[in-house]
C-alpha positions in Angstrom: 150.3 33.4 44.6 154.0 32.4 44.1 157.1 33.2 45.3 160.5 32.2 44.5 162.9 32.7 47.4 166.8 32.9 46.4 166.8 29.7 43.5 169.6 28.1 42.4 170.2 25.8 39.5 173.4 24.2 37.6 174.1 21.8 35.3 177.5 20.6 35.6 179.8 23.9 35.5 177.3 26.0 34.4 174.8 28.0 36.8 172.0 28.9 35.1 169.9 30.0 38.2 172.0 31.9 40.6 169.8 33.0 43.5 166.7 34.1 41.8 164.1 35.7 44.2 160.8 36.9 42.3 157.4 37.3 43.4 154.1 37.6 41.7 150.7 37.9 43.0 147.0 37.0 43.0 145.4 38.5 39.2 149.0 39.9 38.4 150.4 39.5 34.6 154.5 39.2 35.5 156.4 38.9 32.1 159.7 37.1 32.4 162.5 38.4 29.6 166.2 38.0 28.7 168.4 36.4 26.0 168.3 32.9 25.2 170.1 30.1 27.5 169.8 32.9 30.5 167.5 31.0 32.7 163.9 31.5 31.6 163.2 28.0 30.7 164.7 26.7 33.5 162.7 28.8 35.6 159.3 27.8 34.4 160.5 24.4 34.7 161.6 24.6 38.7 157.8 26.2 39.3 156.3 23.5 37.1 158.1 20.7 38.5 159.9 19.4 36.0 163.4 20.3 37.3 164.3 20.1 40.6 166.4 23.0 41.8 170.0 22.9 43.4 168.4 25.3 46.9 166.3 27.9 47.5 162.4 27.4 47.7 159.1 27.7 45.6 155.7 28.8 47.7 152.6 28.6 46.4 150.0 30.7 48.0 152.5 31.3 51.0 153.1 27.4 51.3 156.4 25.3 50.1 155.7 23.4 46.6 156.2 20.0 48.1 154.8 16.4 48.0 151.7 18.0 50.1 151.1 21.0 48.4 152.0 20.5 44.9 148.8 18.6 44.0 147.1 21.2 44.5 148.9 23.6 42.6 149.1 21.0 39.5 145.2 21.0 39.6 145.1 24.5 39.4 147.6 25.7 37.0 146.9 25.8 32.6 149.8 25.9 30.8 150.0 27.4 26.7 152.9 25.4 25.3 155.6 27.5 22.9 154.1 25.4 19.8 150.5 24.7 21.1 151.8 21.0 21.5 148.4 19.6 20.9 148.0 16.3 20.7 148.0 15.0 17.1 145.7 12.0 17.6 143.2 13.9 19.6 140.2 16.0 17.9 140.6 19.4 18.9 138.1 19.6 21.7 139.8 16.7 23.3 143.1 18.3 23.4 140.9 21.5 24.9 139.0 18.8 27.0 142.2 16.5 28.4 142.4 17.5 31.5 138.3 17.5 32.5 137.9 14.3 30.5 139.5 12.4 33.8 136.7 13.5 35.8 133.6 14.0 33.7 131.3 12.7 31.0 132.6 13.1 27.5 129.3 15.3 26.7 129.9 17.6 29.3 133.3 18.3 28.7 132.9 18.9 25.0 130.5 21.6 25.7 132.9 23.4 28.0 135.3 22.5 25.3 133.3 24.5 22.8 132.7 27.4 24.9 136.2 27.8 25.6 136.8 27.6 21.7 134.4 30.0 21.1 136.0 32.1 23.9 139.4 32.8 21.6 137.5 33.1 18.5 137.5 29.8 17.2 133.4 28.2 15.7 132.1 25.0 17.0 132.9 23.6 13.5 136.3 23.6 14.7 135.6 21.1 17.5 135.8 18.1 15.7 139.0 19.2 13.2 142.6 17.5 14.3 145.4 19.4 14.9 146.7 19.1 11.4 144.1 20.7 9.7 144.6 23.6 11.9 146.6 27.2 10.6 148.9 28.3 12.9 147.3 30.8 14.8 144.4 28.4 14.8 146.8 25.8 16.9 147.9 28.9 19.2 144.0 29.6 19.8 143.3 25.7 20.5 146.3 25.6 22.8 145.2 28.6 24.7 141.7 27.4 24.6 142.8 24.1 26.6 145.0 26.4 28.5 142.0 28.2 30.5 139.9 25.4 30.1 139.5 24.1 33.9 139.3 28.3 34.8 142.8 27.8 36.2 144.0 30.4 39.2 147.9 30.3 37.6 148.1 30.3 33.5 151.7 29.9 32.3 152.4 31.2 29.1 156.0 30.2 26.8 157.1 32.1 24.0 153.6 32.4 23.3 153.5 34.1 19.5 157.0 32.4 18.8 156.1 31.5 14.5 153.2 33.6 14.4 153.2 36.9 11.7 152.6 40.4 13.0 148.9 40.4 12.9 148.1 36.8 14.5 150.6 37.2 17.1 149.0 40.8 17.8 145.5 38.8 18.2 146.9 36.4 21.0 148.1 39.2 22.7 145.0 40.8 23.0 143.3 37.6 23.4 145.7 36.4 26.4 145.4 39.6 28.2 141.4 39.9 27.7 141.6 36.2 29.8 143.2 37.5 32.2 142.1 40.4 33.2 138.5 38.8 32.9 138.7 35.7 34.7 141.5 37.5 37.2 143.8 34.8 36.9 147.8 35.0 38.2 149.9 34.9 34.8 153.5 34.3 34.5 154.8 34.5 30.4 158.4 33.7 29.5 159.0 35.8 26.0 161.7 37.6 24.1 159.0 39.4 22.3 158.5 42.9 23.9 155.0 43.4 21.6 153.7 40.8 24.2 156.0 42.0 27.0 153.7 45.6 26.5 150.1 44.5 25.6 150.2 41.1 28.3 152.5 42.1 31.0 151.7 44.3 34.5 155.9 43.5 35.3 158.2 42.6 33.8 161.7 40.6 35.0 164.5 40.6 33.2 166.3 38.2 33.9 170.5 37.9 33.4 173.4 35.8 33.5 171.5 34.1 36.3 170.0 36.9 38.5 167.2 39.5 38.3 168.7 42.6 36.2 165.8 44.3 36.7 162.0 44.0 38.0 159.5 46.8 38.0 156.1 47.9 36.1 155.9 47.7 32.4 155.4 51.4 32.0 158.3 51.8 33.3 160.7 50.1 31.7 161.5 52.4 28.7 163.6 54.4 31.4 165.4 51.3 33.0 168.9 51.6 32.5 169.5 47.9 32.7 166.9 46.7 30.0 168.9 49.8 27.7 170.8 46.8 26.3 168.4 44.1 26.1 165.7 46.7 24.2 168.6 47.8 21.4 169.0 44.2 20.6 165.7 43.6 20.5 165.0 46.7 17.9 168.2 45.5 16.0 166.7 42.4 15.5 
């Protein structure tokens, strides 16, 4: 579904991105690790548009992102925000409803709306709440709910249960990987938090000072000499 082919990115000095080649396809869960300010961020952002890299390429569905292709992948792609980012001025099913609202009655997309709420758990009462009157995990829920609402073929998911406690962030997990293996979309999650890495991922990447360390199934990644490091940290902390 998309591939990146050697990508390279600086900013000044610094490379961030030094010729990154990483592959993930059609209903696969790819998990993308490593320490903060190696890259991760910046990668989501070449995919996504947002930054434009230095050289290599990005394909989607064996085509160049480009000027011709990239609408199409924007139309196609749901996105779950490290803080939700919901809309503050929006009710909750119109942050869920944003994107369809450009293309369909209000009625009609409020109905998905609610069935997409109700798909992570949250009542049709919560519809018409604003994002301020929301818990936490209750934003993390309406943010993943907008995520899948257009049944997207690519969900992106960032530092998805960054401020939640044990339990809630345990819940979007499960939640996260019960979407995807039921609506068999591609997912690509950036995290640092190997809870999620286990229950959400099929492979994980690790990715350092630039470069792919390591790539390979989750179950195997106990024995993978180059995450030894990243892992102790990570149980340290």
């Amino acid at each position: 579904m998309i591939e990146i082919d050697a990508l390279h990115k600086s900013f000044g000095q610094k490379t961030v991105l030094d010729g990154i080649s990483l592959g993930v396809t059609q209903g696969e869960s790819l998990c993308v690790i490593g320490q903060s300010g190696t890259g991760k961020s910046v990668l989501l952002k070449c995919i996504l548009g947002l930054t434009r890299p230095d050289a290599g390429r990005i394909l989607w569905q064996g085509k160049a992102l480009d000027r011709t292709t990239r609408p199409d992948f924007m139309n196609r792609f749901g996105m779950l925000f490290q803080g939700a980012a919901l809309f503050d001025s929006l009710s909750v099913w119109q942050n869920v409803a944003f994107r369809l609202r450009q293309r369909m009655p209000d009625a009609k997309a409020r109905a998905i709306a609610v069935e997409k709420l109700a798909r992570v758990g949250l009542g049709a009462e919560t519809a018409d709440l604003m994002p301020a009157e929301l818990s936490g995990g209750m934003a993390k829920r309406a943010g993943l709910a907008r995520a899948i609402a257009d049944d997207p073929a690519v969900i992106f998911f960032d530092e998805p249960t960054t401020g939640l406690d044990p339990i809630r962030a345990r819940r979007i997990n499960d939640l996260i990987r019960g979407i995807v293996t039921e609506t068999g979309a591609t997912a690509i999650t950036i995290t640092h938090d190997m809870d999620s890495v286990r229950a959400i991922g099929d492979r994980v990447a690790l990715l350092e000072n630039g470069r792919i360390a390591w790539d390979g199934p989750v179950a195997q990644m106990n024995d993978a000499a180059p995450l030894a490091a990243f892992l102790g940290q990570q149980n340290r902390s």
